[in-house]
C-alpha positions as CSV (number, residue, x, y, z in Angstrom):
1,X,38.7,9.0,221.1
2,X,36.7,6.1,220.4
3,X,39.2,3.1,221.7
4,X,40.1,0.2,219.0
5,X,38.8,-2.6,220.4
6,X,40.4,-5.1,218.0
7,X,43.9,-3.6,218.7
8,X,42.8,-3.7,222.4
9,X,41.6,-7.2,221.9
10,X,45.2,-8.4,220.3
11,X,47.4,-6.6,222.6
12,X,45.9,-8.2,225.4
13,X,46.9,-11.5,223.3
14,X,43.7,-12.6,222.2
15,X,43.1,-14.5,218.9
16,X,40.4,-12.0,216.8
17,X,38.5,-12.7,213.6
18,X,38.4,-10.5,210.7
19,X,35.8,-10.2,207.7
20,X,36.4,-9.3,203.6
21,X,34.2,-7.1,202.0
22,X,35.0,-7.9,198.1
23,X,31.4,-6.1,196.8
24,X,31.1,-2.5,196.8
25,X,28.1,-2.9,198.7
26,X,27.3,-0.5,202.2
27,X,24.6,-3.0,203.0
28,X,26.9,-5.9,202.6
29,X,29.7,-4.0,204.8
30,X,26.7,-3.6,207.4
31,X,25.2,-7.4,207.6
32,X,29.3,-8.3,208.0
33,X,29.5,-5.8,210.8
34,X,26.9,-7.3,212.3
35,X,27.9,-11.4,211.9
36,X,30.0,-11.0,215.2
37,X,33.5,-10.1,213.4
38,X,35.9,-8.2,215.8
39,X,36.6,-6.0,212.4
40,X,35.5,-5.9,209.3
41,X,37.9,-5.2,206.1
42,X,37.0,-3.4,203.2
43,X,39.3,-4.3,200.6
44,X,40.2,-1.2,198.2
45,X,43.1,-3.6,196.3
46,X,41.2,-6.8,195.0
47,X,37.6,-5.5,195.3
48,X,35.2,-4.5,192.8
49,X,34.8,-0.8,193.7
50,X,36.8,2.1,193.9
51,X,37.1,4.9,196.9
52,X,33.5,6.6,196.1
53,X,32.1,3.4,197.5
54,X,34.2,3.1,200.2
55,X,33.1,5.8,202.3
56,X,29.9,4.4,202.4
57,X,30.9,1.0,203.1
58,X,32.8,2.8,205.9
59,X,29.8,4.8,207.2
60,X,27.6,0.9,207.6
61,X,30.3,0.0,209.4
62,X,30.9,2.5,212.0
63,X,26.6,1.8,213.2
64,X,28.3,-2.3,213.5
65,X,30.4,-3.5,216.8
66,X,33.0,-4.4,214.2
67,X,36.2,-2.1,214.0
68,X,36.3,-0.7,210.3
69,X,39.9,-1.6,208.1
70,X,41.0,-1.1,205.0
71,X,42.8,-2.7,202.8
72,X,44.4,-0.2,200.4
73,X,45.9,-1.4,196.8
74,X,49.3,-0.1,197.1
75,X,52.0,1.8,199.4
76,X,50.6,5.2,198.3
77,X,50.5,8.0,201.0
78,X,47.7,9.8,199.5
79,X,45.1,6.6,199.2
80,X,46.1,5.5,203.0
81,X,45.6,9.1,204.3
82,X,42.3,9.3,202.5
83,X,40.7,6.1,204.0
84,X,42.1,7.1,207.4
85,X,40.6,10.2,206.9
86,X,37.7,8.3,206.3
87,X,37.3,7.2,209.4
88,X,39.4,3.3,209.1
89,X,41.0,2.4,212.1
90,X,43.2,0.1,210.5
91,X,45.5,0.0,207.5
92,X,46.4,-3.3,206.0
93,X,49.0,-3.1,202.9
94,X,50.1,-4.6,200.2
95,X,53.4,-5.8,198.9
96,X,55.6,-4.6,201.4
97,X,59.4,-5.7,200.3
98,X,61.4,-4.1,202.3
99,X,62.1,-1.2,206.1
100,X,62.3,1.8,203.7
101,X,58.8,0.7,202.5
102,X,57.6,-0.1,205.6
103,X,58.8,3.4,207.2
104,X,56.7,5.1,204.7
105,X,53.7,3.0,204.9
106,X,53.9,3.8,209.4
107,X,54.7,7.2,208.3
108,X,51.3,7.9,206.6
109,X,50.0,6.3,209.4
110,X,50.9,8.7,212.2
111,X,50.8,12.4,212.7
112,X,53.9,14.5,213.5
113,X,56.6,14.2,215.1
114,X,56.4,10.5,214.3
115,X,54.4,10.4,210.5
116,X,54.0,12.3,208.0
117,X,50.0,12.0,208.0
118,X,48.6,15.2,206.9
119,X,45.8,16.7,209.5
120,X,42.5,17.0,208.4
121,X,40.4,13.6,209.8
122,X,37.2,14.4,208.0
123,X,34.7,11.1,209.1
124,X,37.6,10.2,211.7
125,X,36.6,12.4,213.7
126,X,32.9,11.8,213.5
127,X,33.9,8.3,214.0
128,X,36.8,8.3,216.7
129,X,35.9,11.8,218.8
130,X,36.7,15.4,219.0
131,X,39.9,13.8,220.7
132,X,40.8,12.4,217.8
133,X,44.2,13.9,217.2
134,X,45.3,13.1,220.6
135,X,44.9,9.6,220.5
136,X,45.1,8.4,217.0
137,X,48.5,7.4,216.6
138,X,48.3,4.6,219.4
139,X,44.5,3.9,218.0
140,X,45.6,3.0,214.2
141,X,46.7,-0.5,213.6
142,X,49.1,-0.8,211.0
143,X,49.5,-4.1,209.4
144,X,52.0,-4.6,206.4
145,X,51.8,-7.9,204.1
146,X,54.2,-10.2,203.6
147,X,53.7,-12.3,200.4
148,X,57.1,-11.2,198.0
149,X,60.3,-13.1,198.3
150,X,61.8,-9.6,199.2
151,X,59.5,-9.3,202.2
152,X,60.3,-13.1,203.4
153,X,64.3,-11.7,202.8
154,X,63.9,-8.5,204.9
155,X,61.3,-9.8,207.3
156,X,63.6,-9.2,210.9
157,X,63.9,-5.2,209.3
158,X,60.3,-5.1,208.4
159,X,59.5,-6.6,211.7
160,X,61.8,-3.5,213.5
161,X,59.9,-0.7,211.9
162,X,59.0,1.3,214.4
163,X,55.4,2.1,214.7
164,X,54.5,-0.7,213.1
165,X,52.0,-3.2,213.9
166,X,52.1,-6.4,212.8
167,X,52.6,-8.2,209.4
168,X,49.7,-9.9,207.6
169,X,50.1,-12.8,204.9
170,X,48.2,-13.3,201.8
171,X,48.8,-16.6,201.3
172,X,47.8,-17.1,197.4
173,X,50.2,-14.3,196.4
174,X,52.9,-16.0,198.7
175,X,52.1,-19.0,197.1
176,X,52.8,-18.0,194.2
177,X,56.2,-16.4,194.7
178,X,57.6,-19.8,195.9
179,X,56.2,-21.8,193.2
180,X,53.2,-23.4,194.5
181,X,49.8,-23.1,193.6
182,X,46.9,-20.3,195.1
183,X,45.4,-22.0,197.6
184,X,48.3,-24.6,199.1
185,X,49.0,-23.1,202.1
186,X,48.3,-26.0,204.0
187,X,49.4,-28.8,201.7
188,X,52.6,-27.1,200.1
189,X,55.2,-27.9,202.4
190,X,57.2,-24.7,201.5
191,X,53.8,-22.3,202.1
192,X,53.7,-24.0,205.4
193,X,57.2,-23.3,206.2
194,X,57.5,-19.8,205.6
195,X,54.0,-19.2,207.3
196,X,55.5,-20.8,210.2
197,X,58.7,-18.6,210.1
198,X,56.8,-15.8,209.5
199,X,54.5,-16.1,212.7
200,X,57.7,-17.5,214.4
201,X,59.4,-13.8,214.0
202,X,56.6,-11.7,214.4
203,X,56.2,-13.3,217.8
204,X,59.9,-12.9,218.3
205,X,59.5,-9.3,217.7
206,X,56.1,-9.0,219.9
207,X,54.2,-7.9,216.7
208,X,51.1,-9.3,215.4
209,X,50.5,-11.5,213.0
210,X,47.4,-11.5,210.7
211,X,46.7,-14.3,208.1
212,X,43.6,-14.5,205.2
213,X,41.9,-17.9,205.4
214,X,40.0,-20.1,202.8
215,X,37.1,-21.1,205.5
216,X,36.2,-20.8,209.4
217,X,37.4,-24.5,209.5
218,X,41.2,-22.7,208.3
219,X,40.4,-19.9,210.7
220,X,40.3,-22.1,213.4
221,X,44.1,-23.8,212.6
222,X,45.5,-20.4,212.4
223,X,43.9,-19.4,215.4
224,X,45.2,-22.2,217.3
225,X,48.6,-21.2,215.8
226,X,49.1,-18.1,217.1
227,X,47.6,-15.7,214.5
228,X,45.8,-12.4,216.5
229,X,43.6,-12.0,213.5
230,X,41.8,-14.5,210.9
231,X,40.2,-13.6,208.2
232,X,37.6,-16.0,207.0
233,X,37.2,-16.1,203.6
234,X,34.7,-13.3,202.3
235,X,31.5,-12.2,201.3
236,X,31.1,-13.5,197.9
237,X,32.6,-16.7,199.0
238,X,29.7,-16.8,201.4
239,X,27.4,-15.9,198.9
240,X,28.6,-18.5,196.2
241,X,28.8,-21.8,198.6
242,X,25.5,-20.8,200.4
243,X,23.3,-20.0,197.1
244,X,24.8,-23.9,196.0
245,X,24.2,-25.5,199.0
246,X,20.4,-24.4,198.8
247,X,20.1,-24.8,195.0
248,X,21.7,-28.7,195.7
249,X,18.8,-28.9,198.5
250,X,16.1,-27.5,196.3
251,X,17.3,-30.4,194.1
252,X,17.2,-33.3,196.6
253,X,15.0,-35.7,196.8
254,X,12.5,-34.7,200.3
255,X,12.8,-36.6,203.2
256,X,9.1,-36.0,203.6
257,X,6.6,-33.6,202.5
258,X,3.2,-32.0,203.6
259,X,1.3,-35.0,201.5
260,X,2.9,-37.8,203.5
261,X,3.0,-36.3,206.8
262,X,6.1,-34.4,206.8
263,X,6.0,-30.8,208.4
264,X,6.9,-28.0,206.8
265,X,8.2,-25.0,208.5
266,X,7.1,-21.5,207.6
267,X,9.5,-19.6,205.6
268,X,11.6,-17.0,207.4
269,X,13.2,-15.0,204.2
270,X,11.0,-12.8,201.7
């Protein structure tokens, strides 16, 4: 079976960088895959597509060096078997308040005796390998996300679920649940406390720890931290702040131009 390289990469406790697909877009998915991202997520819960755009996104990905994920919009076996089948090597998930929810969430993870996943790999094994059964339950990485009060309660027995990963933080929704505002993480002295405590356990408990970021400039704090895997911001964030920062250029005043003896350099886009 194909090996995970990003669950390779953070067992051997190196800090790995993750990117957001938000668009529906294959050819999006493929420029990310190719941006130098040790994965690439597509996110099935907050993005503006649905499963029959997925698979697509999935199949740009898999020509990319970048390890495909998906983030699936609730604890439902069926949806988390169906991007597994395919072909995601990773499983990042939502709202996870509690061990019972965290047992079922590894459980469609994993094959028998130690899941529940039901057999029939599809893309996974066009992706991973004929070998694919034999390997896939160490291959999978398994992250479950810690932004409820309920998960910050339960944390130590989330933590203890065996099979499990590592716990990943969405830091507006946790935010939110202890009365700060989206995007305070690093000003709001109580997002920054439970972050800390959060990272704190999850290296207690030799599980990784995976953390969304505003920016690379963010990135780079959390990596510096302890987090195995940043997430830097995503594609229509990109899109937005680089379309302004050239519409604000076009709209400058020139330092120089080709009248006065300024060079200008041959365009390199369309």
């Amino acid at each position: 079976m194909r090996k995970n390289v990003l669950k390779d990469k953070m067992l051997r406790g190196e800090r790995t960088t993750n990117g957001w697909c938000a668009f529906g877009s294959s050819y999006s998915a493929e420029l990310l895959g190719h941006a130098g991202f040790d994965s690439v997520t597509v996110d099935m819960q907050h993005g503006m597509f649905d499963f029959t755009q997925v698979l697509p996104m999935l199949q740009a990905l898999s020509a990319t060096p970048a390890v495909p994920v998906v983030r699936v919009p609730w604890n439902d076996t069926a949806v988390i078997m169906h991007v597994l089948d395919a072909g995601a090597y990773g499983v990042i998930c939502p709202m996870i308040n509690n061990r019972a929810e965290a047992e079922r969430l590894v459980a469609a993870c994993r094959y028998a005796p130690v899941g529940m996943r039901s057999y029939g790999p599809a893309r996974g094994l066009l992706f991973g390998g004929p070998d694919y059964f034999d390997h896939a339950n160490a291959e999978i990485v398994v992250f479950a996300m810690i932004e409820t009060i309920d998960g910050i309660n339960n944390l130590d027995d989330i933590l203890a679920t065996p099979g499990l990963d590592g716990v990943y933080i969405g830091p507006n929704d946790l935010a939110l649940v202890l009365g700060a505002r989206p995007g305070t993480d690093l000003t709001e002295p109580k997002c920054i406390d439970t972050i800390a405590h959060i990272l704190a356990r999850a290296q207690a408990h030799q599980k990784f720890a995976g953390i969304f970021c505003a920016s690379g400039a963010v990135g780079a704090i959390r990596r510096k931290q302890g987090f195995h895997l940043v997430t830097l911001s995503h594609e229509g964030s990109y899109l937005s702040q680089t379309a302004k920062a050239h519409v604000a250029a076009a709209l400058a005043e020139p330092a120089a131009s080709a009248s006065d003896g300024g060079e200008l350099k041959p365009s390199t886009g369309y």
